[in-house]
C-alpha positions as CSV (number, residue, x, y, z in Angstrom):
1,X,0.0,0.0,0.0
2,X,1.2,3.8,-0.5
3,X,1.3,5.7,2.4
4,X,-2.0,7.2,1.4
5,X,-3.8,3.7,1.2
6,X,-2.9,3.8,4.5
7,X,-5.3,6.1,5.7
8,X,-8.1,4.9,4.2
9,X,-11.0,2.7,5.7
10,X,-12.6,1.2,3.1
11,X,-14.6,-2.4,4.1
12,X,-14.5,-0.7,7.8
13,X,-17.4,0.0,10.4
14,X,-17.2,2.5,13.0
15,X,-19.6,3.6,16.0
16,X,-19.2,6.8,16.8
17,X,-21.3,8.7,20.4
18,X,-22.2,11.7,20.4
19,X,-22.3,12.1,16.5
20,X,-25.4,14.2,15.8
21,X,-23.6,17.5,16.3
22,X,-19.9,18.9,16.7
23,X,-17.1,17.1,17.1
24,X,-19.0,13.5,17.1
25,X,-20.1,15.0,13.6
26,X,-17.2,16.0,12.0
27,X,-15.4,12.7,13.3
28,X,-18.2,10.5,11.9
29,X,-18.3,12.6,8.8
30,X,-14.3,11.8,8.5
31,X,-14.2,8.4,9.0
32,X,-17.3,8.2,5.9
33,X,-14.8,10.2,3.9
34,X,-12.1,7.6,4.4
35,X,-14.3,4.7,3.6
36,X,-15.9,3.4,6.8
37,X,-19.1,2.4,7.4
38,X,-20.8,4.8,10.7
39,X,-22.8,3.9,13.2
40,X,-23.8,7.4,14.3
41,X,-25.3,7.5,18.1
42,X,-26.9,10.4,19.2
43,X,-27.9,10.7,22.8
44,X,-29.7,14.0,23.7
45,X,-31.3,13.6,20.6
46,X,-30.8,11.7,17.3
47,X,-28.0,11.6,14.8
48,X,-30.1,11.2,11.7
49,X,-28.5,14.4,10.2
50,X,-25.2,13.2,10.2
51,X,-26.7,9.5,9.0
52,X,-28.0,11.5,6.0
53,X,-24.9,13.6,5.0
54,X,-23.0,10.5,5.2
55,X,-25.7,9.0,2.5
56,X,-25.3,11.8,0.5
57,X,-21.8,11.5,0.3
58,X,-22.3,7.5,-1.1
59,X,-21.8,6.6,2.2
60,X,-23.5,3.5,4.3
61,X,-24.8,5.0,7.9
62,X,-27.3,4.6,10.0
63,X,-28.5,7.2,13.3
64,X,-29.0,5.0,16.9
65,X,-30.7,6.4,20.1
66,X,-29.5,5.8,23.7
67,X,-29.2,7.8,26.8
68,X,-25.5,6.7,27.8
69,X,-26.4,8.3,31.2
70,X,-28.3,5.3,32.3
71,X,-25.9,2.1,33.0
72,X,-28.2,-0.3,30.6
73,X,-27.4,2.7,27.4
74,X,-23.9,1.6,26.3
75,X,-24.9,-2.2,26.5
76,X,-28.3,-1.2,24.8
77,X,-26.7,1.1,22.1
78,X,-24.3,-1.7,21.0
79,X,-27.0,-4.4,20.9
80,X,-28.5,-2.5,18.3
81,X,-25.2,-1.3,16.4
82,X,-24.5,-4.9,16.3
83,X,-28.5,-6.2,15.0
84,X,-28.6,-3.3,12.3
85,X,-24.8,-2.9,10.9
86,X,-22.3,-5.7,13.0
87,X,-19.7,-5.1,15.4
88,X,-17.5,-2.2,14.8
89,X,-14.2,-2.6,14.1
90,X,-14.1,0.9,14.9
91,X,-14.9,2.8,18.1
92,X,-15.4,5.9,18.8
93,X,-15.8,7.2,22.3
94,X,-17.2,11.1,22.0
95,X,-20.4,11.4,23.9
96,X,-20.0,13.8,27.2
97,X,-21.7,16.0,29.2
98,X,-20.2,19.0,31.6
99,X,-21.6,20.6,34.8
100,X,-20.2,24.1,35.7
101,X,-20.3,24.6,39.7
102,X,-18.0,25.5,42.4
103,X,-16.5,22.1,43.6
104,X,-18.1,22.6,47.9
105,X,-21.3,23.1,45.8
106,X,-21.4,20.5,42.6
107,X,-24.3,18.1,43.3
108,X,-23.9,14.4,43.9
109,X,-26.6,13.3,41.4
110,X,-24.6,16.0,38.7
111,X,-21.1,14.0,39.7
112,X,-22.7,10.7,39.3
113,X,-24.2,11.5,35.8
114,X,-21.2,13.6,34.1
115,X,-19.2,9.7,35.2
116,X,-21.3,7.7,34.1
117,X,-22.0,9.1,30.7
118,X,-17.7,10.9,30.3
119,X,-16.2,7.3,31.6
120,X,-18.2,4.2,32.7
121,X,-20.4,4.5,29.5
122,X,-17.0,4.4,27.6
123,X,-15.3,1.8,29.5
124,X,-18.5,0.1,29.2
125,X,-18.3,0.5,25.5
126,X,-14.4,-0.5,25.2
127,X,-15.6,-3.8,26.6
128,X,-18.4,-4.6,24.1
129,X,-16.3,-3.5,21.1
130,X,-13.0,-4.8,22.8
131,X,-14.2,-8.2,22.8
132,X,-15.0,-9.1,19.3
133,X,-12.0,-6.6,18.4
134,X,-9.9,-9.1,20.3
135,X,-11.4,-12.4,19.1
136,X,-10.5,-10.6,15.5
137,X,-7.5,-9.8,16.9
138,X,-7.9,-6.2,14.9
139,X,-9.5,-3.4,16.0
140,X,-8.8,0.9,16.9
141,X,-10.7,2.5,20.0
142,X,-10.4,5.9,20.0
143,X,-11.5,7.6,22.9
144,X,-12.1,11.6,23.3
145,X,-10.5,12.7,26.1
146,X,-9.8,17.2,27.0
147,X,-6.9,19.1,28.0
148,X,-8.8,18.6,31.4
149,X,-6.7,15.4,31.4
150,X,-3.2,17.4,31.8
151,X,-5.2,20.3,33.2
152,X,-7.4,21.0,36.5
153,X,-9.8,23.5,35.4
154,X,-12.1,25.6,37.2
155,X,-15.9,24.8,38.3
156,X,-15.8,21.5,36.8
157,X,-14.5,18.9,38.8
158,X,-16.7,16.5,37.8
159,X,-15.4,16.7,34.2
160,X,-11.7,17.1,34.9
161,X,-11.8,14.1,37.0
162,X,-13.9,12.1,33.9
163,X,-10.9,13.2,31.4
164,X,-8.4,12.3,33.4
165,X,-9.9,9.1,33.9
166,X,-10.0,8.7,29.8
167,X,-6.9,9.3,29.3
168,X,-5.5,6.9,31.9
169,X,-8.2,3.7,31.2
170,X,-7.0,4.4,27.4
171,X,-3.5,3.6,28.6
172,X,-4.7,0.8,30.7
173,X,-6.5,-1.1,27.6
174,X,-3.6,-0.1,25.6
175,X,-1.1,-2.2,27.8
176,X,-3.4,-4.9,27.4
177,X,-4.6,-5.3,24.1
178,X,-2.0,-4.0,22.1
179,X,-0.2,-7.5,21.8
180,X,-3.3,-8.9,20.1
181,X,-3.9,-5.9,17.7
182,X,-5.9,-3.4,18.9
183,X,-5.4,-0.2,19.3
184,X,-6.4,2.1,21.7
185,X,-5.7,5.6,21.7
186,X,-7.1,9.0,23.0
187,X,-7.5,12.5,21.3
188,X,-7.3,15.6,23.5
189,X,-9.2,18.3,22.0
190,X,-8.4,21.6,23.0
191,X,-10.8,25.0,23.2
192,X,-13.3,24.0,20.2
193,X,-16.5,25.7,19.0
194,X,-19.2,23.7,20.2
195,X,-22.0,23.3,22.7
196,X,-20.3,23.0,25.5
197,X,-18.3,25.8,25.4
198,X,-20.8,27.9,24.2
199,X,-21.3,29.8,27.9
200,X,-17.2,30.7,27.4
201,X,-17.7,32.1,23.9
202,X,-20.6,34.0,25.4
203,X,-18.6,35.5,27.8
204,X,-16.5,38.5,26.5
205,X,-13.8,38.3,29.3
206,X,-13.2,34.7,29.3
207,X,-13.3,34.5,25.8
208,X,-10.2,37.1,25.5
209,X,-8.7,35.1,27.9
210,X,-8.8,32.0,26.3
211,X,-7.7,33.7,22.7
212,X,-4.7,35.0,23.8
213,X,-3.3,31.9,25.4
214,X,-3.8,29.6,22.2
215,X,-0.8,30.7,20.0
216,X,-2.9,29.8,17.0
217,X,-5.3,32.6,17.8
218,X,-8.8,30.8,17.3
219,X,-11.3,28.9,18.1
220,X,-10.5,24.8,17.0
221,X,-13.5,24.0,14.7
222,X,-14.9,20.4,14.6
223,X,-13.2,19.5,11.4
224,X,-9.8,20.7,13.1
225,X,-10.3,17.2,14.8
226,X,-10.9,15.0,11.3
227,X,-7.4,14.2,10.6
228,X,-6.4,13.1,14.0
229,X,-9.5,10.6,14.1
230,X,-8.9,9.6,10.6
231,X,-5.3,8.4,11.5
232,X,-5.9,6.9,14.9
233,X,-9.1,5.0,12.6
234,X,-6.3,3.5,10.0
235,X,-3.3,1.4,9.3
236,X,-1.3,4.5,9.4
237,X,-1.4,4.0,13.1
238,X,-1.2,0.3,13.8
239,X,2.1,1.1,15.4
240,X,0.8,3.5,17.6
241,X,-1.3,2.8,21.2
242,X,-2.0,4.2,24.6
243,X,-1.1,7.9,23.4
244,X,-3.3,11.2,24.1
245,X,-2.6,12.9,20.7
246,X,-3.7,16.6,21.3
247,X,-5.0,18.8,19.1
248,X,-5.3,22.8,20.9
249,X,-3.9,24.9,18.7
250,X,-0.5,25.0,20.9
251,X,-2.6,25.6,23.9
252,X,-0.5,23.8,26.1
253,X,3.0,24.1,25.0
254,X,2.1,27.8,25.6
């Protein structure tokens, strides 16, 4: 193969959470673009917009419902991946929530849910894929982790401690599955346009703020994520597991 046949993901199947809108989008949309097959899960509400652009592109995809915050979702979403398309060879772990509050304030029942959708639901998720990745003995996981993984951030320590948890269980299944062929890597996104950072791009100070430490000067848009997902998704990167590739704009070299 040239180094370009490398990339691509022809004959492949991916699930990807959190796909109906930005960065689940673009990474679903990328994966189509290389070839792959997506499963695209939405779980506030459906993905069938990103299904359909993926049709539109000649693409095979198909939009599943579940609400990861409940422990049966991940095993429920996967049942139905697996009746409607086969296991994945391909996983995508990019569905989260955040909850802004001072930590002697932050709710219990908010902790509990921000876990259990960020981390349990992707460990959960890692195991159902994992297992028929391993019988295979082939298979990438690819698991969306934050700069909140390196970082402690403020009024979210429900989040931080999530990430941090992603980026250290994506090392743990890494160390363990790597010898029979899987994959499993992380992508730290840094300060992107999307939902839930809406209330920061709102917010004229902390908006300056953030601008002028990311030496790239902008805002990450969802694409700015395609390539890393695209190469973590492929042969390119068979020889690579149990990394947290960043992509911030130079946000944290700053």
């Amino acid at each position: 193969m040239t180094i370009l046949d490398r990339f691509r993901l022809d004959g492949k199947m991916a699930l990807v959470t959190g796909g109906a809108s930005g960065l689940g989008a673009a990474i679903a949309l990328a994966l189509a673009e290389a070839g792959s097959a997506v499963a695209c899960h939405g779980n506030r509400r459906p993905a069938d917009e990103t299904a359909a652009r993926i049709r539109q592109m000649g693409g095979r995809a198909q939009s599943f419902s579940a609400d990861l915050s409940q422990p049966e979702g991940a095993d429920q979403l996967f049942a139905a991946v697996v009746a409607e398309m086969g296991a994945p060879g391909i996983l995508v772990n990019n569905a989260g929530t955040i909850h802004r509050a001072s930590a002697e304030e932050h709710s219990l029942d908010a902790w509990s849910q921000v876990l259990q959708v960020n981390l349990t639901s992707a460990f959960r998720l890692c195991q159902l894929a994992g297992q028929t990745m391993l019988e295979q003995r082939q298979g990438k996981i690819i698991n969306i982790a934050s700069m909140m993984a390196f970082q402690g951030g403020i009024r979210i320590a429900a989040y931080t401690a999530s990430k941090g948890g992603i980026a250290q269980m994506t090392k743990a299944l890494a160390n363990e599955w790597a010898a029979r062929n899987v994959q499993v890597n992380a992508i730290a996104p840094g300060y992107f346009s999307t939902e839930n950072t809406a209330a920061l791009r709102k917010d004229e100070i902390r908006n300056r703020q953030i601008l002028e430490r990311i030496p790239a000067g902008r805002w990450g848009d969802p694409e700015d994520l395609a390539g890393a997902a695209v190469f973590l998704a492929s042969p390119a990167s068979d020889y690579v597991t149990g990394t947290v590739l960043v992509v911030d704009g130079g946000w944290l070299s700053r």
